[in-house]
C-alpha positions as CSV (number, residue, x, y, z in Angstrom):
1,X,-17.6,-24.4,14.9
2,X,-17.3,-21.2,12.6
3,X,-17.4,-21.9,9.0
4,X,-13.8,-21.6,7.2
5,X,-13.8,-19.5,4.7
6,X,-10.8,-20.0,2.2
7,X,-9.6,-16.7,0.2
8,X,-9.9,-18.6,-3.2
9,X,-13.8,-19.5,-2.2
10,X,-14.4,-15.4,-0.6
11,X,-12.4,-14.0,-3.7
12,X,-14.6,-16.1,-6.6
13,X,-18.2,-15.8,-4.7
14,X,-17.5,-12.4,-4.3
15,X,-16.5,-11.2,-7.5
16,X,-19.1,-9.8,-10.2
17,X,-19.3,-11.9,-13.3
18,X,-17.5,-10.1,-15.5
19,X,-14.6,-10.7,-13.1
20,X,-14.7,-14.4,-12.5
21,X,-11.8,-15.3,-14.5
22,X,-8.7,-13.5,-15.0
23,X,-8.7,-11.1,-12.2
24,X,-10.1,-13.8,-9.9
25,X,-7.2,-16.1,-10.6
26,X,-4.8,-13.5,-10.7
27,X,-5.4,-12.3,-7.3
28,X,-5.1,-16.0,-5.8
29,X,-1.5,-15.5,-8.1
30,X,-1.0,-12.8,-5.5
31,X,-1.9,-14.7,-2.5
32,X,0.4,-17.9,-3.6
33,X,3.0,-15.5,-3.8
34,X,2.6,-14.0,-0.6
35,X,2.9,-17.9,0.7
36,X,6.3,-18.4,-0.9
37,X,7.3,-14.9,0.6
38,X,5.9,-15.4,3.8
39,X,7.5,-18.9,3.8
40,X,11.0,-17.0,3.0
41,X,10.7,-14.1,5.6
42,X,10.5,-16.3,8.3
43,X,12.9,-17.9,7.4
44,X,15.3,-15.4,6.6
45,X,17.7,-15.3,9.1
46,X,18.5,-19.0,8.6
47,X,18.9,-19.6,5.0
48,X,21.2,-16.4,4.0
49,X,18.5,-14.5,2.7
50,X,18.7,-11.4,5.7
51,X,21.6,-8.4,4.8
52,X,22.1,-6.4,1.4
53,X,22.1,-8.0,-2.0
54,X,25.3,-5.5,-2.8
55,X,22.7,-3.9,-5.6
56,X,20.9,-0.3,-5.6
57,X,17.4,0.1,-7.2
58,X,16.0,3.0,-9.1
59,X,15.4,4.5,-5.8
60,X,18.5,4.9,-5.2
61,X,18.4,2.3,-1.8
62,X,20.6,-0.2,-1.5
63,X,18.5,-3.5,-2.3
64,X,18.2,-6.0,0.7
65,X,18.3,-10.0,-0.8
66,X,14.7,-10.4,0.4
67,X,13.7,-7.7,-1.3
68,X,15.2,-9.3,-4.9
69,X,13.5,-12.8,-4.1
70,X,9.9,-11.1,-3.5
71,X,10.1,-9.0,-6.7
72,X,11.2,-12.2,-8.7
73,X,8.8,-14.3,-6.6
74,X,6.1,-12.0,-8.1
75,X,7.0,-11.5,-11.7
76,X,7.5,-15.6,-11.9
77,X,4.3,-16.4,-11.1
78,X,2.6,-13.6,-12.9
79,X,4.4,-13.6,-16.2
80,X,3.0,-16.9,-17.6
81,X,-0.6,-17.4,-16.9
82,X,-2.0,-15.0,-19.5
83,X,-3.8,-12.6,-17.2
84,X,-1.2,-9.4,-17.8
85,X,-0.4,-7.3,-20.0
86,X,2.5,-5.8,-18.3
87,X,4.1,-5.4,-14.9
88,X,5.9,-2.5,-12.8
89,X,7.9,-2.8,-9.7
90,X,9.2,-0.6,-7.5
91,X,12.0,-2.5,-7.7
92,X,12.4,-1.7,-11.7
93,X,13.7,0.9,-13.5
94,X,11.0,0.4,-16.3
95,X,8.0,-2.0,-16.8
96,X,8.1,-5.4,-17.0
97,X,6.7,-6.6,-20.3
98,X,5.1,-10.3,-20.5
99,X,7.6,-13.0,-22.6
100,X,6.7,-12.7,-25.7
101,X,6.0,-16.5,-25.5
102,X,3.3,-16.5,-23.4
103,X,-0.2,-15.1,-24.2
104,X,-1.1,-11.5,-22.8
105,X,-3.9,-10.3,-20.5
106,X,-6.4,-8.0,-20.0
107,X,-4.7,-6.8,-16.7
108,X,-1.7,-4.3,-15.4
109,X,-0.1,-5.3,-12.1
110,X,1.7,-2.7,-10.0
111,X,3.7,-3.5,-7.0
112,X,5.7,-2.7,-3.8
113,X,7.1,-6.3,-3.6
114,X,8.8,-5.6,0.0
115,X,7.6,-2.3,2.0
116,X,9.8,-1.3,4.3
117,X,12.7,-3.7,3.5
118,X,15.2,-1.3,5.8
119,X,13.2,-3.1,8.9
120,X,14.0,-6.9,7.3
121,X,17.4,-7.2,9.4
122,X,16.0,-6.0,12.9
123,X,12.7,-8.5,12.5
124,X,10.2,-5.6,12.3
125,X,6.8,-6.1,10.5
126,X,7.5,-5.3,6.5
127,X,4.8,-5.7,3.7
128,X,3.7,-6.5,0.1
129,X,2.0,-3.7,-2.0
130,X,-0.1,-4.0,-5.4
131,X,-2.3,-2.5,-7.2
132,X,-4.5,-4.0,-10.4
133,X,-5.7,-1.9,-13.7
134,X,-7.1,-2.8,-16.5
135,X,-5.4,-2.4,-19.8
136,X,-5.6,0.6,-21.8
137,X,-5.3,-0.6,-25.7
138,X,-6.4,-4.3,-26.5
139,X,-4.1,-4.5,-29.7
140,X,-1.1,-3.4,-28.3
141,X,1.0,-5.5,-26.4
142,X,1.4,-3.9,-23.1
143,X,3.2,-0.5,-22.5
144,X,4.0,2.1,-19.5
145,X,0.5,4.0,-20.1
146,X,-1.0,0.9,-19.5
147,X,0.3,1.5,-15.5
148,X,0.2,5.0,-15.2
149,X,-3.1,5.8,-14.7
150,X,-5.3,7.1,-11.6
151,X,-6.0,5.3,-8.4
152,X,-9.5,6.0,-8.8
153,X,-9.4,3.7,-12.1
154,X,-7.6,0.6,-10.3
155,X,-10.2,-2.5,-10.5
156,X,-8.2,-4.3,-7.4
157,X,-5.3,-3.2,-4.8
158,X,-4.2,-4.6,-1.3
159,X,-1.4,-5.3,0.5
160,X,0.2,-8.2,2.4
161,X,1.5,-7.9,5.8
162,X,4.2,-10.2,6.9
163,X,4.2,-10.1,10.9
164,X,3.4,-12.1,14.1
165,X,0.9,-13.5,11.3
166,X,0.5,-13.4,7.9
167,X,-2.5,-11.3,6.3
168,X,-3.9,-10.1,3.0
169,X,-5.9,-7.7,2.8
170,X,-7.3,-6.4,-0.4
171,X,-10.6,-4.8,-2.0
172,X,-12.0,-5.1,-5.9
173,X,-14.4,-1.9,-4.7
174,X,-16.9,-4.1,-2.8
175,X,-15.2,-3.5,0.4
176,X,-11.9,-4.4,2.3
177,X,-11.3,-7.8,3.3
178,X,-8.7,-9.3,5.6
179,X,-7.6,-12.8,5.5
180,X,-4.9,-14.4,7.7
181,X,-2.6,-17.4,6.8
182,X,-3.4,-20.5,8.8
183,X,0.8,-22.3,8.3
184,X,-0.8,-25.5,9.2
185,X,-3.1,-25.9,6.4
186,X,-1.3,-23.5,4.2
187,X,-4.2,-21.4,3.3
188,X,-5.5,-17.5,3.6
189,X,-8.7,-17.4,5.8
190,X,-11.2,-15.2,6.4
191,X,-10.4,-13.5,9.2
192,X,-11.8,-9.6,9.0
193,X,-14.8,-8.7,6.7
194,X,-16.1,-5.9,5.4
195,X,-12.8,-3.7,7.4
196,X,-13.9,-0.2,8.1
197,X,-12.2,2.7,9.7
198,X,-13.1,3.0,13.2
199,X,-14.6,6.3,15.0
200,X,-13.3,7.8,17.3
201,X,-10.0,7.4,15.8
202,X,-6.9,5.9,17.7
203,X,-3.4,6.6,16.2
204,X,-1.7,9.4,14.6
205,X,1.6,8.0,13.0
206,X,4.6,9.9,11.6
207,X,8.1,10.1,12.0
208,X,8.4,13.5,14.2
209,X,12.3,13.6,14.3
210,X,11.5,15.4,10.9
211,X,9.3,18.7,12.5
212,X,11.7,21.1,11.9
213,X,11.8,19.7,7.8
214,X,8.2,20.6,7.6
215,X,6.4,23.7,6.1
216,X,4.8,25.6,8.7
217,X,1.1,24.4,8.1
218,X,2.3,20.8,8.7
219,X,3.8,21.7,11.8
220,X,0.7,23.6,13.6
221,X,-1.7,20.9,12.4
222,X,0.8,18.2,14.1
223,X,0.8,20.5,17.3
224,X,-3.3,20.4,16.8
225,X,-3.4,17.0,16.6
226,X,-0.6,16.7,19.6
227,X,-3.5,19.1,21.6
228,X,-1.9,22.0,21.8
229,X,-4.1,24.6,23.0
230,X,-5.0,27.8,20.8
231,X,-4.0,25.7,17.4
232,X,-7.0,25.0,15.3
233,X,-10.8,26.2,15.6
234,X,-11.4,23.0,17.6
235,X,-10.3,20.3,19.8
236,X,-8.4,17.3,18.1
237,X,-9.0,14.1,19.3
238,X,-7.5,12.2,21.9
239,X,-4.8,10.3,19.7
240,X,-1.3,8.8,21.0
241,X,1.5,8.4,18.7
242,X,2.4,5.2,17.1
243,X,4.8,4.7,14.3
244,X,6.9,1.4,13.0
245,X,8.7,2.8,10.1
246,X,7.4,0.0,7.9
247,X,4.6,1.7,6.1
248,X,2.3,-1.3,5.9
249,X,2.2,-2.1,9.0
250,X,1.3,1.2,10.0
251,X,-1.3,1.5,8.0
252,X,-2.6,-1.9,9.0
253,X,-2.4,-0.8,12.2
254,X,-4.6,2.0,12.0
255,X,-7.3,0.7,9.2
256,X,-8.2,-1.6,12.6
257,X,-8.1,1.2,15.3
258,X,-8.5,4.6,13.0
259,X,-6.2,7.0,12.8
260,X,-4.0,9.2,10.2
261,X,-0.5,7.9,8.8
262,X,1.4,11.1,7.6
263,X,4.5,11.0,5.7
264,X,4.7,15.3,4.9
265,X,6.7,16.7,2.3
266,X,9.9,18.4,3.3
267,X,11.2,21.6,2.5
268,X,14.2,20.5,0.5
269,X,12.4,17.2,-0.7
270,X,8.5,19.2,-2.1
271,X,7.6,16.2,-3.7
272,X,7.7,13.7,-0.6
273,X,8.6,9.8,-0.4
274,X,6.2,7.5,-0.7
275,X,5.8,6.0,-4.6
276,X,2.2,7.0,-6.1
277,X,2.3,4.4,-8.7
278,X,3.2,1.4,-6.0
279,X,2.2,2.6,-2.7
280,X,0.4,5.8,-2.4
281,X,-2.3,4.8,-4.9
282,X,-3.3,1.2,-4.1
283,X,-3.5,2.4,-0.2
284,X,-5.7,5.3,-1.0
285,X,-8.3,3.0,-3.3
286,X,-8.2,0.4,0.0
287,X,-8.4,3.3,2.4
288,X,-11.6,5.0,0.5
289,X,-13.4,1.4,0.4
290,X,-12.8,1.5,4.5
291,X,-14.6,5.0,4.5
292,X,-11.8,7.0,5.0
293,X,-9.8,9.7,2.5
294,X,-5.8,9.9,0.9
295,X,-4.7,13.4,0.5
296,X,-1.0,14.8,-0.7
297,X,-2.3,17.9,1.9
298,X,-3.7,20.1,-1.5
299,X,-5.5,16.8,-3.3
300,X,-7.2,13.8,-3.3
301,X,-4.6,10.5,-4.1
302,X,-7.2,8.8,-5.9
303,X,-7.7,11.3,-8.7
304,X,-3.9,11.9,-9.4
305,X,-2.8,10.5,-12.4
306,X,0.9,9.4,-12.8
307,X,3.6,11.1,-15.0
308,X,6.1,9.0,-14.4
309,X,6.8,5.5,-12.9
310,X,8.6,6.4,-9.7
311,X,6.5,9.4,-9.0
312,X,6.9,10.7,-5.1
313,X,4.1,12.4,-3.5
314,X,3.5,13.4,0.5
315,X,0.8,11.7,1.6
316,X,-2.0,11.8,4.5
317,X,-4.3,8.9,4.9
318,X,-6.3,7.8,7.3
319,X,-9.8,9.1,9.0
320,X,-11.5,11.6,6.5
321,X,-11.7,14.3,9.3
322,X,-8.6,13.9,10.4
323,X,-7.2,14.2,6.9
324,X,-9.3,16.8,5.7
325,X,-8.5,19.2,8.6
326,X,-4.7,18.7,7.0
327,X,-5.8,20.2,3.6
328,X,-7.7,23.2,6.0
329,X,-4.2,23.9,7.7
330,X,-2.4,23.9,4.0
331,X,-5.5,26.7,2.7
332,X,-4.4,28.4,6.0
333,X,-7.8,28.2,7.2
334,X,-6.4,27.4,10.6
335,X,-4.2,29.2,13.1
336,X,-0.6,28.6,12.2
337,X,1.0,28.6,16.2
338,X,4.1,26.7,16.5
């Protein structure tokens, strides 16, 4: 019989010294409230929690009920036990400061508490996002430039993908671990260590009813990696298209077969989607640990720093080569063919 290995016993022998504490127990915080969520989605369409909560977050999106109960879920369990200093959501229009009753932490938490919440009433795959930093000034209490600082400086980030299982998946830089929840014995298990990206790569993935929104570069290097002949100085790989919509589960998808997830800018939207504070930035620290590379098409995801808290950038993440030949097309060091 294979040895069990439970994500509270992986997450504290595998942690550096410094780090058994605070950030240990924090990111078992995480995992018990990927349990109560987990619990919650799949049991959704039974207890009145599926369909619109009749609100509209700072994105603009209509908020689904699910997506209300994971970001409280979140903030409940991580408010009290001293490990924070302050909170953002995607969810929020500002941070989320620590009740002044309870003691502050050395620790920011940023989160995605439901990725791809539009899929929650049609039982596709959606996903938990969060990223860990560590605070900025000890004295004060806990403020926005505590959060708005570069991937490259988060100390932990992962994600939680609620599908046919249950998985986290998360790296403090020592790697990228997977662990899947076992519903009879209510625990995360080791189930993938020590992830890396695959070569050859498998996937490309991006929403392609967009094309004609594209700037040109974007579209030859998706006819390059489609194989169109005469587009690029070389061959792309052999790749077939698969895309869910739910970002998480794409990018789950291709962390364990390689590939590139592309969600481009578009010519009236230059600044793209996808969050860099909640989504972007966590997924390019986890995707660099795996050996790959995060790119907005003109630079690296890990060195941007955030301006604001709801900050959009395109992104490209995946392989490194297939990632950096993206950047190549943008310098127009390629054949633009369409």
């Amino acid at each position: 019989m294979s040895k069990l290995v439970t994500i509270e016993r992986f997450i504290f022998d595998n942690q550096p010294e410094y780090a058994k504490g605070d950030l240990t127990n924090l990111l078992y915080d995480i995992a018990l409230a990927a349990k109560i969520i987990s619990h919650k989605t799949n049991r959704a369409g039974l207890q009145d929690i599926l369909g619109r909560a009749g609100a509209v977050n700072i994105q603009g999106e209509e908020q689904q009920k699910l997506d209300v109960f994971a970001d409280q879920t979140i903030f409940r369990i991580c408010d009290h036990p001293g490990r924070l200093c302050v909170m953002a959501s995607e969810e929020q229009d500002n941070v989320l400061h620590i009740p002044d009753q309870y003691e502050k932490g050395r620790y920011a938490l940023v989160y995605d508490p439901l990725d791809g919440s539009s899929n929650i009433d049609v039982n596709v795959s959606i996903g938990t996002i969060f990223g860990v930093y560590r605070y900025k000034e000890w004295e004060l209490r806990g403020r926005k430039e505590d959060v708005l600082q570069p991937p490259r400086d988060l100390v932990a980030a992962g994600y939680i993908l609620y599908g046919s299982s249950t998985m986290m998946v998360y790296s403090t830089g020592q790697g990228v671990h997977g662990f899947t929840l076992d519903p009879e014995l209510g625990e995360f298990l080791l189930s993938h260590e020590l992830m890396r990206l695959p070569e050859p790569p498998a996937y490309y993935s991006v929403n392609d009813a967009y094309f004609n929104r594209w700037e040109p570069e974007i579209q030859s290097y998706m006819r390059w990696l489609q194989g169109y002949a005469g587009v690029g100085d070389i061959a792309a790989p052999s790749l077939s298209g698969r895309y869910i919509g739910s970002l998480v589960a794409d990018f789950h998808r291709n962390l364990l077969r390689g590939g590139i997830y592309m969600y481009p800018a578009e010519k009236q939207k230059p600044d793209g989607k996808i969050r860099l504070l909640y989504e972007a930035g966590p997924l390019a620290f986890l995707i660099d640990q795996a050996g790959g590379y995060a790119s907005t098409g003109r630079e690296a995801i890990l060195d941007m720093t955030p301006t604001e808290l709801h900050q959009r950038v395109p992104v490209f993440i995946g392989n490194r080569s297939l990632v950096e030949k993206v950047e190549a097309f943008v310098r127009k060091e390629q054949p633009i063919r369409l």
